[in-house]
Structures are given as C-alpha cells and as structure tokens.
PyMOL Python script that loads the backbone (N, CA, C, O; Angstrom):
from pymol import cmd

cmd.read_pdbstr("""\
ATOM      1  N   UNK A   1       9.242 -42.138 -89.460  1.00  0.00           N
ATOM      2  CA  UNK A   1       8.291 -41.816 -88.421  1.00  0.00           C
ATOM      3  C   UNK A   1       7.951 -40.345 -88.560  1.00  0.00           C
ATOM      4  O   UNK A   1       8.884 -39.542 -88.570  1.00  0.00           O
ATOM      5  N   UNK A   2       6.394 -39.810 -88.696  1.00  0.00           N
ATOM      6  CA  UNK A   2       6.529 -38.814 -88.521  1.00  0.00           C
ATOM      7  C   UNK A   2       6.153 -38.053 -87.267  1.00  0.00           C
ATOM      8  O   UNK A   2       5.866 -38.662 -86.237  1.00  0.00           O
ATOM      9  N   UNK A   3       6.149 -36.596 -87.342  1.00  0.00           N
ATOM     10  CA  UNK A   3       6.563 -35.543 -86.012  1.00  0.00           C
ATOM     11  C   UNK A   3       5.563 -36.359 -85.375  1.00  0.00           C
ATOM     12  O   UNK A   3       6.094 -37.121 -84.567  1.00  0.00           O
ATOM     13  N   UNK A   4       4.324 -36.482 -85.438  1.00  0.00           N
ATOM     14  CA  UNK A   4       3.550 -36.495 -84.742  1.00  0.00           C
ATOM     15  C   UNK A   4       2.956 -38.004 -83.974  1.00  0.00           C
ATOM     16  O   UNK A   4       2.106 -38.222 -83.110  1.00  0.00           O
ATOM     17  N   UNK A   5       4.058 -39.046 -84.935  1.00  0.00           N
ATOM     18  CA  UNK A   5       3.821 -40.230 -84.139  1.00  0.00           C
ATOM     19  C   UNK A   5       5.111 -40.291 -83.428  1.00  0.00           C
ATOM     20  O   UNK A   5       4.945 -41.015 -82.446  1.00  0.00           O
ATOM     21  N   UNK A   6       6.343 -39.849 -83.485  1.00  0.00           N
ATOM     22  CA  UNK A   6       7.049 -39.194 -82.444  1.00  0.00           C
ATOM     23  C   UNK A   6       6.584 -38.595 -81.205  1.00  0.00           C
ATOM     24  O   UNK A   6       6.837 -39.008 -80.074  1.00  0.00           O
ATOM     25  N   UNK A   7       6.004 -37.762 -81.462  1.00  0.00           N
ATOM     26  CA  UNK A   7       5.765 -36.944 -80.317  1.00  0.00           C
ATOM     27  C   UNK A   7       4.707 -37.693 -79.687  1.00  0.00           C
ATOM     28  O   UNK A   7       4.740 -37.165 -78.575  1.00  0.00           O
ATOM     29  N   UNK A   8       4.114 -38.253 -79.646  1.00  0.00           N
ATOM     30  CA  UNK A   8       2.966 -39.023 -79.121  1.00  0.00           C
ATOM     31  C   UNK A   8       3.278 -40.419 -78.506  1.00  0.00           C
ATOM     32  O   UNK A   8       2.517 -41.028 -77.755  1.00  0.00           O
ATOM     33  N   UNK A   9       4.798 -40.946 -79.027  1.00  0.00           N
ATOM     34  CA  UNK A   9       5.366 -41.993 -78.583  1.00  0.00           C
ATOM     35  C   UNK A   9       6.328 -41.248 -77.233  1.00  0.00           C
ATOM     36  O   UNK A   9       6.478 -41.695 -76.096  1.00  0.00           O
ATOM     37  N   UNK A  10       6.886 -39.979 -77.834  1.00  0.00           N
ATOM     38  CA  UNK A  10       7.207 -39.523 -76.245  1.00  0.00           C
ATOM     39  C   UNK A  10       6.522 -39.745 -75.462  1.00  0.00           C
ATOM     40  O   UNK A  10       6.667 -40.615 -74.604  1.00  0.00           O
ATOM     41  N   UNK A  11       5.275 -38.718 -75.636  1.00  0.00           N
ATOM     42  CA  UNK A  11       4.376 -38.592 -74.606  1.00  0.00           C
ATOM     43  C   UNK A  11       3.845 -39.806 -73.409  1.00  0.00           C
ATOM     44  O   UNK A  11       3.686 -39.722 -72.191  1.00  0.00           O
ATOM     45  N   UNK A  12       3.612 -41.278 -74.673  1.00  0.00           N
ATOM     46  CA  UNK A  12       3.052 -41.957 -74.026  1.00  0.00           C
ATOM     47  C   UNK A  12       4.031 -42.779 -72.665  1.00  0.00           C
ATOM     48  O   UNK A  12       3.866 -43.096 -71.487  1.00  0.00           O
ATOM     49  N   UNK A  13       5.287 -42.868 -73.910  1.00  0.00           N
ATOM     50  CA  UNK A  13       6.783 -43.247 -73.265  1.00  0.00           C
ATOM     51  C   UNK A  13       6.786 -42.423 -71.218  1.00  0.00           C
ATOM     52  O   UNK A  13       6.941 -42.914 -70.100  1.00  0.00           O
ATOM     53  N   UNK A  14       6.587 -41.375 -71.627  1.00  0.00           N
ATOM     54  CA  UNK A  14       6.854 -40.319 -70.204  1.00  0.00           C
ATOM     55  C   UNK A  14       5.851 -40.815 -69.218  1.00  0.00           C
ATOM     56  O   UNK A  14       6.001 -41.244 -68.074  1.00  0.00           O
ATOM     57  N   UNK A  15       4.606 -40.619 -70.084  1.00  0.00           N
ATOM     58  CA  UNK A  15       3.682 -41.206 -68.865  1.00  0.00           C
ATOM     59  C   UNK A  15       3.621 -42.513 -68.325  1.00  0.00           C
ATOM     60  O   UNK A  15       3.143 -42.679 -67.202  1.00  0.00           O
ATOM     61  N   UNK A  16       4.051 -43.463 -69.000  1.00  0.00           N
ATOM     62  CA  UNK A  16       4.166 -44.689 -69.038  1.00  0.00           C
ATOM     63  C   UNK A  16       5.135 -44.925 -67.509  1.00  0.00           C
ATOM     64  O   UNK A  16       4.837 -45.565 -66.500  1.00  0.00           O
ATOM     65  N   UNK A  17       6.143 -44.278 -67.771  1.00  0.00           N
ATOM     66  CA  UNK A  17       7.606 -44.233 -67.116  1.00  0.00           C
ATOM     67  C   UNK A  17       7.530 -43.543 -65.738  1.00  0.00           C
ATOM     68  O   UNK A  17       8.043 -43.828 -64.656  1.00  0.00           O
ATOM     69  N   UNK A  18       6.822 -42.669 -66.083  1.00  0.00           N
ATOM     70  CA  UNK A  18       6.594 -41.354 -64.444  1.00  0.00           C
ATOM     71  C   UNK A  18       7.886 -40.588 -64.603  1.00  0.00           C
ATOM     72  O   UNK A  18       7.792 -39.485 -64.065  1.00  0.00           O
ATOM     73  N   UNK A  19       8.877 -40.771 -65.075  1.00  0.00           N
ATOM     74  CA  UNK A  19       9.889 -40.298 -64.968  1.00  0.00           C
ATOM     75  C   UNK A  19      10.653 -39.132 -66.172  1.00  0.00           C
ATOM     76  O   UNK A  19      10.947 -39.262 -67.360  1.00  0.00           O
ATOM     77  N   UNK A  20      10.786 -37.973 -65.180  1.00  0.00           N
ATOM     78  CA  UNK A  20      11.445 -36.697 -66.197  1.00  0.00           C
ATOM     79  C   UNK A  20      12.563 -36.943 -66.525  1.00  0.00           C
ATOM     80  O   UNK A  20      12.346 -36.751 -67.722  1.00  0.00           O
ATOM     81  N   UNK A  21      13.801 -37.261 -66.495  1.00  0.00           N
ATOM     82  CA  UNK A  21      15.339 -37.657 -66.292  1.00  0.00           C
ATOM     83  C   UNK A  21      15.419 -37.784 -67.853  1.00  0.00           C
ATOM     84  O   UNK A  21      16.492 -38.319 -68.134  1.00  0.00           O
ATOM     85  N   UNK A  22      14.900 -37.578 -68.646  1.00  0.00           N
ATOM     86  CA  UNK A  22      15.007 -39.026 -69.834  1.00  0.00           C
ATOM     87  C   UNK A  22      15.000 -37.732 -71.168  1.00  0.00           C
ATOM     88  O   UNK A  22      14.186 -36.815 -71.279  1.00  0.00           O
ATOM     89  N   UNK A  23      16.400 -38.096 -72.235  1.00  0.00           N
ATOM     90  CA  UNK A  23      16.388 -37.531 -72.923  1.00  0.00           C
ATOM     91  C   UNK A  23      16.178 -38.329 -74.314  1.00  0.00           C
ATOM     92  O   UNK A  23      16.764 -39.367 -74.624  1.00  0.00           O
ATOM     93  N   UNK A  24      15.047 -37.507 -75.228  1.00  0.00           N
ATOM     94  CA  UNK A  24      14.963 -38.306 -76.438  1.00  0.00           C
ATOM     95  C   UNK A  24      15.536 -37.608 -77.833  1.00  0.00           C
ATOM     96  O   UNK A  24      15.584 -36.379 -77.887  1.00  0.00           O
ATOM     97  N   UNK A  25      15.894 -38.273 -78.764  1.00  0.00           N
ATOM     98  CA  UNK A  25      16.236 -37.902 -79.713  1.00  0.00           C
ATOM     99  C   UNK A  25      15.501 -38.743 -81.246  1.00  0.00           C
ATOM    100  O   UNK A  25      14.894 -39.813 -81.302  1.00  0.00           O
ATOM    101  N   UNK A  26      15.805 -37.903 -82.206  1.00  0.00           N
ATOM    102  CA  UNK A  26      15.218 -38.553 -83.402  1.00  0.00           C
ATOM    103  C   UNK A  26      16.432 -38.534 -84.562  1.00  0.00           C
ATOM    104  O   UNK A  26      17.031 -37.591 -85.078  1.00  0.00           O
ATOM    105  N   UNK A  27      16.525 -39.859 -84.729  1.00  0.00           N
ATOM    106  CA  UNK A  27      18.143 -39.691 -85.851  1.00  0.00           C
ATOM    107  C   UNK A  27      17.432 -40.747 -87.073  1.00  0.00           C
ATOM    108  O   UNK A  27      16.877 -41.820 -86.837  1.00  0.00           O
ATOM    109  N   UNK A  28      17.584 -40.244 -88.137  1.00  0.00           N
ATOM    110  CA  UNK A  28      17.768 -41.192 -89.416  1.00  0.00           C
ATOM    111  C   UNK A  28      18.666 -41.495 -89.819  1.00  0.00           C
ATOM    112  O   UNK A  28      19.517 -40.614 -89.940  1.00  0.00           O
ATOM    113  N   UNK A  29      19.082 -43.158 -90.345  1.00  0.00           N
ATOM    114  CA  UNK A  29      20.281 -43.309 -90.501  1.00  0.00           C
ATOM    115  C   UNK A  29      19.987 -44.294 -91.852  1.00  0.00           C
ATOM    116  O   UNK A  29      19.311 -45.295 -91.617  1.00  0.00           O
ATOM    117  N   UNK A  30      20.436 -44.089 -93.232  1.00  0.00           N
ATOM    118  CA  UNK A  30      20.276 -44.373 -94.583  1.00  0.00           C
ATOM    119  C   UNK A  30      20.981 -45.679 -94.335  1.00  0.00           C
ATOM    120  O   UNK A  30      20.147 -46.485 -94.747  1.00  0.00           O
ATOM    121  N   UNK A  31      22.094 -46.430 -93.878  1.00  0.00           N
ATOM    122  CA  UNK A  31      22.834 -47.385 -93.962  1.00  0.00           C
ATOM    123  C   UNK A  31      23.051 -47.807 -93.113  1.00  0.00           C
ATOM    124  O   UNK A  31      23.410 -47.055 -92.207  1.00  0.00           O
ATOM    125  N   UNK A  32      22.973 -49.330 -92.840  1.00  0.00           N
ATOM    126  CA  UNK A  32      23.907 -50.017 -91.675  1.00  0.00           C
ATOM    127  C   UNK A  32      22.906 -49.190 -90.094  1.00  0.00           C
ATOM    128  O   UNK A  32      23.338 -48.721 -89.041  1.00  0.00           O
ATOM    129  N   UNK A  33      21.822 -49.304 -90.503  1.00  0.00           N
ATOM    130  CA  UNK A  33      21.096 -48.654 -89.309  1.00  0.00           C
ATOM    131  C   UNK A  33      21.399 -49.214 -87.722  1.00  0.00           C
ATOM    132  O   UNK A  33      21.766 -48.513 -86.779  1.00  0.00           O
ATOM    133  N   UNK A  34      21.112 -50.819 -87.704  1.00  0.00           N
ATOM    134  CA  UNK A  34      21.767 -51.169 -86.348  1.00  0.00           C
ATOM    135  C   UNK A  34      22.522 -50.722 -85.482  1.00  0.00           C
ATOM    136  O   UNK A  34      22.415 -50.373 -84.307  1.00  0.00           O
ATOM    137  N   UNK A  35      23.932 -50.827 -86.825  1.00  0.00           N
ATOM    138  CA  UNK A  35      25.568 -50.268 -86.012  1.00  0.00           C
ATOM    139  C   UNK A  35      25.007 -48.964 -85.538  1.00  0.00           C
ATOM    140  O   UNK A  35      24.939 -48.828 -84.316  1.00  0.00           O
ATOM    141  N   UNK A  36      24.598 -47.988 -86.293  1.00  0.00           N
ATOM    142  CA  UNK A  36      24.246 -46.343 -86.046  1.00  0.00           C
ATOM    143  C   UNK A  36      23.673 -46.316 -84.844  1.00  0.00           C
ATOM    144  O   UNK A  36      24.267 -45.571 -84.064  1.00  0.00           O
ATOM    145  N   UNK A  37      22.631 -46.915 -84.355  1.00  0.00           N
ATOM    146  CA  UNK A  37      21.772 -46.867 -83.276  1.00  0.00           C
ATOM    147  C   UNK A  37      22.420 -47.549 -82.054  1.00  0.00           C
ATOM    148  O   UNK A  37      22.026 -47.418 -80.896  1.00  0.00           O
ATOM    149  N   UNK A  38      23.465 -48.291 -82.463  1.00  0.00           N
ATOM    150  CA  UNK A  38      24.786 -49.085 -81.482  1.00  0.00           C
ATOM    151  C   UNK A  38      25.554 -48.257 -80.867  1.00  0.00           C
ATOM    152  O   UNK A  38      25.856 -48.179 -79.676  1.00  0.00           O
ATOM    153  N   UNK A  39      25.969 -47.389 -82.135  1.00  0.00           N
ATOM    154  CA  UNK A  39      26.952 -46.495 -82.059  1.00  0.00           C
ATOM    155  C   UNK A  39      26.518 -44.817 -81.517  1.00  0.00           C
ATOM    156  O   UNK A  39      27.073 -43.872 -80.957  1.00  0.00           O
ATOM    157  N   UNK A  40      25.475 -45.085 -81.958  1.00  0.00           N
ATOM    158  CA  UNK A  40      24.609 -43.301 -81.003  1.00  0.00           C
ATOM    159  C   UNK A  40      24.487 -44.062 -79.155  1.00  0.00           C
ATOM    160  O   UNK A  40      24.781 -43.531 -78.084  1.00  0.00           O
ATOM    161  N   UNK A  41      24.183 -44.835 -79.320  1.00  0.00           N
ATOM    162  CA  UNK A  41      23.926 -45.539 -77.555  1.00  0.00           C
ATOM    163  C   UNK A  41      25.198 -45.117 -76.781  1.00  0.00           C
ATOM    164  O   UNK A  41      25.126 -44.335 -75.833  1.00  0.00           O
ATOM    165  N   UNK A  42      26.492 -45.712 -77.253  1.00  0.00           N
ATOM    166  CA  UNK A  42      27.728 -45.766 -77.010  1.00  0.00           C
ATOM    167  C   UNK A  42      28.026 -44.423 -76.574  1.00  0.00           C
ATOM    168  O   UNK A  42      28.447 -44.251 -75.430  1.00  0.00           O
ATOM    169  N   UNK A  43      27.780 -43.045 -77.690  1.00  0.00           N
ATOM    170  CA  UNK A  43      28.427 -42.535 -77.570  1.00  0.00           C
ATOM    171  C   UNK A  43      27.542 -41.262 -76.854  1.00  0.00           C
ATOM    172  O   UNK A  43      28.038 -40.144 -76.719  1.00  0.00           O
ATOM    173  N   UNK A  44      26.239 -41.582 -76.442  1.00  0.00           N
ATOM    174  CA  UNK A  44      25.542 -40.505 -75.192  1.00  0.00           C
ATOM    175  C   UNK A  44      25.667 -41.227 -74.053  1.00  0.00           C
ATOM    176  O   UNK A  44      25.245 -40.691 -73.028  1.00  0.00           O
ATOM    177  N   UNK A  45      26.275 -42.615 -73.951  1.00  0.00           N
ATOM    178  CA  UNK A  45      26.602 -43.145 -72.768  1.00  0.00           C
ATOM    179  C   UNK A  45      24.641 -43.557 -72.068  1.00  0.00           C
ATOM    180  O   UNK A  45      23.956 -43.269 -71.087  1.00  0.00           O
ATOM    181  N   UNK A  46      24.523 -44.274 -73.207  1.00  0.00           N
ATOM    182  CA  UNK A  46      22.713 -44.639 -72.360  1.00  0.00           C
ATOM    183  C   UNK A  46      22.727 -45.745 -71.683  1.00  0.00           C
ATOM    184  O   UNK A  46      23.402 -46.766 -71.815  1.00  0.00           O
ATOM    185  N   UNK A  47      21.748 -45.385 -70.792  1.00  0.00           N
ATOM    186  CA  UNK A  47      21.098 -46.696 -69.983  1.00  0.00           C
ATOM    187  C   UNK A  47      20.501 -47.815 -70.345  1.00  0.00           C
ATOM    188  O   UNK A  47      20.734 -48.981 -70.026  1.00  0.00           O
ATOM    189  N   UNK A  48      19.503 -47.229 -71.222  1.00  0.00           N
ATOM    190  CA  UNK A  48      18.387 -47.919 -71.904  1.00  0.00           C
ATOM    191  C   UNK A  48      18.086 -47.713 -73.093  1.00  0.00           C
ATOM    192  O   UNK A  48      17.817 -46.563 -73.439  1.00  0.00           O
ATOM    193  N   UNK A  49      18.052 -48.877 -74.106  1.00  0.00           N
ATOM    194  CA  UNK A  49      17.392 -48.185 -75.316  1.00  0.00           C
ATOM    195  C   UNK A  49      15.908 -48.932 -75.689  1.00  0.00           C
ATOM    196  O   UNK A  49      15.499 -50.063 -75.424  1.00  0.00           O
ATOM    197  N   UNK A  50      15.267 -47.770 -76.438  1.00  0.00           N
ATOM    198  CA  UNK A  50      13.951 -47.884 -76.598  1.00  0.00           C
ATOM    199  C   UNK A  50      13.827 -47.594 -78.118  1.00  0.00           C
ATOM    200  O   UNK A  50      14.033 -46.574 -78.777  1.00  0.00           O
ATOM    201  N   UNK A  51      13.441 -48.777 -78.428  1.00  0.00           N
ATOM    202  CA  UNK A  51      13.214 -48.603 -79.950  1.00  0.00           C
ATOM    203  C   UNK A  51      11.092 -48.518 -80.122  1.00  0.00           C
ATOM    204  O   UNK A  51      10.405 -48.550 -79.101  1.00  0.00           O
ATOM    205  N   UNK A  52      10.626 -48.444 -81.150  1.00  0.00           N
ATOM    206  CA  UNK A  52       8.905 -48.273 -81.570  1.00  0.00           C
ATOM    207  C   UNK A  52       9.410 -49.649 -82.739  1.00  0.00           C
ATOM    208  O   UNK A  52      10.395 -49.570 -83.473  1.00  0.00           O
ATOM    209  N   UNK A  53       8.834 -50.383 -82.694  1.00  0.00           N
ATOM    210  CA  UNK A  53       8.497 -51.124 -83.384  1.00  0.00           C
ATOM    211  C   UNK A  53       7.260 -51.149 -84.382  1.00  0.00           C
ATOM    212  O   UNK A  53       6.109 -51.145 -83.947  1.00  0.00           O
ATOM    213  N   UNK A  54       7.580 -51.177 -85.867  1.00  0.00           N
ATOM    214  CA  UNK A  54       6.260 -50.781 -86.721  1.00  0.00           C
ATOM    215  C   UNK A  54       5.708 -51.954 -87.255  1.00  0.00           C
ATOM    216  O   UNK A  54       6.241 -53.015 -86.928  1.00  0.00           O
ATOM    217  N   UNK A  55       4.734 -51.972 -88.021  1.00  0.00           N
ATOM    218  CA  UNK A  55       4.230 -52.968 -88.752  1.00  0.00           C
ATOM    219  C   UNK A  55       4.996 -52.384 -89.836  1.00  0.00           C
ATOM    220  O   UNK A  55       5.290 -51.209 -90.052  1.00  0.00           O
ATOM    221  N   UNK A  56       5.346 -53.804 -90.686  1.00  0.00           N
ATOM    222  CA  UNK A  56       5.931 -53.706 -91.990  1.00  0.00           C
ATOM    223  C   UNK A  56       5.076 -54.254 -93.168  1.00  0.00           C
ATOM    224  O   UNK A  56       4.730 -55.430 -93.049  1.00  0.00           O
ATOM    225  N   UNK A  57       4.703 -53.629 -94.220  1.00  0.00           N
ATOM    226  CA  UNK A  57       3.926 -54.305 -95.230  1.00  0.00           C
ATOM    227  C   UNK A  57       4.818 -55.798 -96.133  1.00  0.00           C
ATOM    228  O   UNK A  57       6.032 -55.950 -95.995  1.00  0.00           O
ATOM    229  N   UNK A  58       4.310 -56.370 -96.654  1.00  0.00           N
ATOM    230  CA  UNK A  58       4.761 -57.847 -97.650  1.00  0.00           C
ATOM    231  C   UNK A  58       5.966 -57.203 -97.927  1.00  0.00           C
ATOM    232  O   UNK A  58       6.929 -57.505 -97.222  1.00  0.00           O
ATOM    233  N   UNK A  59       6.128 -56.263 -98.931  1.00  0.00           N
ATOM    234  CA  UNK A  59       7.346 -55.725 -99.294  1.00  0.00           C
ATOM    235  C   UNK A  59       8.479 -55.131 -98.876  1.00  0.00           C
ATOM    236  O   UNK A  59       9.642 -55.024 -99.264  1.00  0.00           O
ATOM    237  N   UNK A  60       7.485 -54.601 -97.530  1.00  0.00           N
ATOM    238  CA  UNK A  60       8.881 -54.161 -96.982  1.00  0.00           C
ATOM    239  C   UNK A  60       9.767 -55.709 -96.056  1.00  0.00           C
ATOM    240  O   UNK A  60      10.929 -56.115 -96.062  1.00  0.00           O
ATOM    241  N   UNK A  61       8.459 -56.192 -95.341  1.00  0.00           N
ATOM    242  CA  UNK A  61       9.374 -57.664 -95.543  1.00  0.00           C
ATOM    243  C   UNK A  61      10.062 -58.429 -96.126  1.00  0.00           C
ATOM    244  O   UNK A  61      10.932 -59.077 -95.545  1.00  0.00           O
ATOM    245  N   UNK A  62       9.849 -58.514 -97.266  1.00  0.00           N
ATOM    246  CA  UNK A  62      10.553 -59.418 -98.225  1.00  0.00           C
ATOM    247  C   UNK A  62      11.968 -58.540 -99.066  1.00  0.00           C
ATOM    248  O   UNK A  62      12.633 -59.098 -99.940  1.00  0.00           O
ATOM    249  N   UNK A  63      12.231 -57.104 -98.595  1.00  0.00           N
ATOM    250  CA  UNK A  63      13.249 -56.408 -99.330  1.00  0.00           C
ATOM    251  C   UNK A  63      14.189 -56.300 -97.531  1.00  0.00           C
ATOM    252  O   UNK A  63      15.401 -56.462 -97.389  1.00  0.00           O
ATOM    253  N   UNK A  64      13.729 -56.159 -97.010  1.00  0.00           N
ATOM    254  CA  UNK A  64      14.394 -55.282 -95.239  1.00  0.00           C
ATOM    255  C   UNK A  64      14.214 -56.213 -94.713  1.00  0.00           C
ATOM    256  O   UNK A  64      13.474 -57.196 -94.705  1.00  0.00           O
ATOM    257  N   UNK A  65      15.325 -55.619 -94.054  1.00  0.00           N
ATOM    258  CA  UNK A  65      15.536 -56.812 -92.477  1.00  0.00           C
ATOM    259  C   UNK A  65      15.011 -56.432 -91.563  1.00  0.00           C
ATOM    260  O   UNK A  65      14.411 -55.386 -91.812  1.00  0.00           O
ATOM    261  N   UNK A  66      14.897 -56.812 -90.390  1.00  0.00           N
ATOM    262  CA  UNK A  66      13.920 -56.249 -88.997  1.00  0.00           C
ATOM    263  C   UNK A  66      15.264 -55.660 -88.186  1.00  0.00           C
ATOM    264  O   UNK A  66      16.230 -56.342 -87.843  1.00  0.00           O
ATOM    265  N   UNK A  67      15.026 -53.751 -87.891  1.00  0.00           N
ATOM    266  CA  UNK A  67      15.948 -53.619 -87.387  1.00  0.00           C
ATOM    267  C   UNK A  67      16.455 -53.850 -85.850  1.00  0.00           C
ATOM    268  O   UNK A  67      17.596 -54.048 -85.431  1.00  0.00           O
ATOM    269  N   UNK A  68      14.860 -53.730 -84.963  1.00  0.00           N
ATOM    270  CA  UNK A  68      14.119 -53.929 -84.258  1.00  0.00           C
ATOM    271  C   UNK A  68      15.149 -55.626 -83.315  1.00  0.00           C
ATOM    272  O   UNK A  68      15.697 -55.796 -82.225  1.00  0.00           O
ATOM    273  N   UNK A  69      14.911 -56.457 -84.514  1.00  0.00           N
ATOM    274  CA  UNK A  69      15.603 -57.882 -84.380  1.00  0.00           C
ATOM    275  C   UNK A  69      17.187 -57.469 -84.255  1.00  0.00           C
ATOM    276  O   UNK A  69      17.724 -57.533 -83.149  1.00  0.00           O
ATOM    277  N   UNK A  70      18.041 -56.975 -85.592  1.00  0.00           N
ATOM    278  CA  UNK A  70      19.292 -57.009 -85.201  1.00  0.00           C
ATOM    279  C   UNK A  70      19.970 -56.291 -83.952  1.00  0.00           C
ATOM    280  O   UNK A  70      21.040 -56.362 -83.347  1.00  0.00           O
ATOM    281  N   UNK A  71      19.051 -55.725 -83.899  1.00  0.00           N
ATOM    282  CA  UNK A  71      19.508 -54.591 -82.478  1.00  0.00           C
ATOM    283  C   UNK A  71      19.700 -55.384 -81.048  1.00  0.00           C
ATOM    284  O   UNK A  71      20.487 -55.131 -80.136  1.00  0.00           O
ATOM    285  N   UNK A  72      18.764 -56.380 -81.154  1.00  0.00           N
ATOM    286  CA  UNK A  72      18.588 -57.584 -80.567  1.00  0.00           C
ATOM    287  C   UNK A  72      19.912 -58.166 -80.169  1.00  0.00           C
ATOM    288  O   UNK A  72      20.314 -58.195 -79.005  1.00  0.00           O
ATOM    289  N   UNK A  73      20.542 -58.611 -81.172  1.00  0.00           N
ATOM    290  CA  UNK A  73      21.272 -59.574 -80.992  1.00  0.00           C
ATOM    291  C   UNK A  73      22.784 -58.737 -81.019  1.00  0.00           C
ATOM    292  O   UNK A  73      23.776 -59.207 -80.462  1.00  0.00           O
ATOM    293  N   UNK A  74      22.795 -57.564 -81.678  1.00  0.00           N
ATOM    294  CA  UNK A  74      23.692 -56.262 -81.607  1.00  0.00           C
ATOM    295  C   UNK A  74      23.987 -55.545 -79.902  1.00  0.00           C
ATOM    296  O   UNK A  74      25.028 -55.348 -79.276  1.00  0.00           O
ATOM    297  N   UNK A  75      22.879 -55.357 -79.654  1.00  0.00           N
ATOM    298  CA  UNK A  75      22.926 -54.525 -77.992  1.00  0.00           C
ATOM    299  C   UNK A  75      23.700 -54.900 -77.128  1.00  0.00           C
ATOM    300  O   UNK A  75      23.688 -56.090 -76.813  1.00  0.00           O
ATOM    301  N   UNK A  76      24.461 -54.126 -76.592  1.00  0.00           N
ATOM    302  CA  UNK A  76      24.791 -54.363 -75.400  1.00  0.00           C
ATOM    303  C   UNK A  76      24.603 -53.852 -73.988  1.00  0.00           C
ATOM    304  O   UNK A  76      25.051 -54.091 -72.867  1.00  0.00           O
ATOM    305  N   UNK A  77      23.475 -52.796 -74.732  1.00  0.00           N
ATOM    306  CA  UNK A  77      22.391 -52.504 -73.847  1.00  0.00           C
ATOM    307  C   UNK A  77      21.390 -53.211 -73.340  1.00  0.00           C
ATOM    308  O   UNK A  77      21.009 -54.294 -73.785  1.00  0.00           O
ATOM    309  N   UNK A  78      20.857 -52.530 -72.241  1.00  0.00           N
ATOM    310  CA  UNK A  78      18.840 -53.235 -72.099  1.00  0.00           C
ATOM    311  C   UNK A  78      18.165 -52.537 -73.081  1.00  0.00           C
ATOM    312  O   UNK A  78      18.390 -51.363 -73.378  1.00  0.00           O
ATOM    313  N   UNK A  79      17.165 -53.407 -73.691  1.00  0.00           N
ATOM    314  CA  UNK A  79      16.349 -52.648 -74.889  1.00  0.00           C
ATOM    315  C   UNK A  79      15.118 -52.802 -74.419  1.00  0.00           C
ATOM    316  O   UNK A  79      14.741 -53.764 -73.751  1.00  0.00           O
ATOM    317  N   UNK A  80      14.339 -51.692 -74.812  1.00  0.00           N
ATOM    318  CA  UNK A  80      12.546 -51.903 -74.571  1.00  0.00           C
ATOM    319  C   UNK A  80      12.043 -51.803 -75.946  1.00  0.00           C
ATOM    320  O   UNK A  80      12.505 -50.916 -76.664  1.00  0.00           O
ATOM    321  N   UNK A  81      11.102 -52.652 -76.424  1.00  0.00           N
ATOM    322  CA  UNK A  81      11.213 -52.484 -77.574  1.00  0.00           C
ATOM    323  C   UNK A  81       9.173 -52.399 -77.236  1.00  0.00           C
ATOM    324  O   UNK A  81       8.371 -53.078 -76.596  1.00  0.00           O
ATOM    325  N   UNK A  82       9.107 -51.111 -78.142  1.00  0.00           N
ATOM    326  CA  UNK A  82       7.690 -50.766 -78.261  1.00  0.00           C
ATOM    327  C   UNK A  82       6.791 -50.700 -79.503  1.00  0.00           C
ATOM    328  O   UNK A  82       7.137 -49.882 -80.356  1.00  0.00           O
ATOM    329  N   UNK A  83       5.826 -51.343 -79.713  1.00  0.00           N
ATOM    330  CA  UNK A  83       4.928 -52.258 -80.775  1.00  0.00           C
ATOM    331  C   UNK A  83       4.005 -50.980 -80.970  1.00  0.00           C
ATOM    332  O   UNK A  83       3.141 -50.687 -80.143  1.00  0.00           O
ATOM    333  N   UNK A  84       4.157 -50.512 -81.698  1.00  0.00           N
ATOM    334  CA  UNK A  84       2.834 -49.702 -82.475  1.00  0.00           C
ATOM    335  C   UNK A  84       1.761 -50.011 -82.492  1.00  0.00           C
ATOM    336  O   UNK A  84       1.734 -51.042 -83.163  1.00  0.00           O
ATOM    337  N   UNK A  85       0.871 -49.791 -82.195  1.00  0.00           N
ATOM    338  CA  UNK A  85      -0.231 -49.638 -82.433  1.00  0.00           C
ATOM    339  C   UNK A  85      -1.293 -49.443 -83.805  1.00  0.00           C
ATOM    340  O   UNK A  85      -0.809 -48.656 -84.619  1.00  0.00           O
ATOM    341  N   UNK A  86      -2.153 -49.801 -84.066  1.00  0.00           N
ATOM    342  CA  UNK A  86      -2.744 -49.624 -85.601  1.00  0.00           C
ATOM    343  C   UNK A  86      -3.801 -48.872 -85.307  1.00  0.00           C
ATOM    344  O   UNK A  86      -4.557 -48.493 -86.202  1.00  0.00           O
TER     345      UNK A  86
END
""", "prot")
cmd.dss("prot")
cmd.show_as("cartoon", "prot")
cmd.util.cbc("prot")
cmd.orient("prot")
C-alpha cells in the first residue's frame, strides 16, 4: 500500500467513524501475514480490526491466498473489512 492510499484510507476511515480515539498503524509483514496481524491485535490490546481489502490480479490469485479471508476465520476480534475502490 502506498503513503498515499494509506493516508486517504485514514482519512476516509475517520470521517466515516466521527470518532478521534482511534490509533492507526502501518506494518509489513513478509511471512505468515495472518498470525502477524493476529499477533499485533493481541498485543496493542485492540477493539477492532480494520483491514482495506484490494483487488488482486489472475496471478496474484492463483500464487496468494486472501489474507483478508484467513483473518476471517483467524480473528478473535470484530473485523471491518474495507473494499477498495478502483
């Protein structure tokens, strides 16, 4: 993701929400991404997680898994899961 579709997913995220309270972060994680994003939840003690959901091209389908999905069935959080836009 870059800075600027970050920052624009904040933005929209905040206004969306009305609410200041809310801290975001940006982590890349090379391996085992699920657990990582399991395991970052766990350990800032969150409420909610909010993932961006992207479009994936043929290839990246047919090589990657949807992380979006395992997080799914991984969470033991509430998840909001947010669809990109084209």
């Amino acid at each position: 993701m870059s800075a600027k579709s970050y920052e624009k997913f904040k933005t929209e995220l905040s206004s969306f929400l009305g609410y200041d309270k809310i801290s975001y972060y940006l982590k890349e994680y090379k391996k085992d991404i699920s657990s990582g994003i399991e395991e970052f939840v766990n350990e800032q003690q969150g409420d909610l997680l909010v993932l961006l959901k992207r479009k994936r091209n043929f290839f990246e389908k047919l090589i990657g898994s949807s992380v979006s999905t395992e997080i799914t069935y991984l969470s033991t959080h509430p998840l909001l899961i947010y669809h990109e836009k084209e």
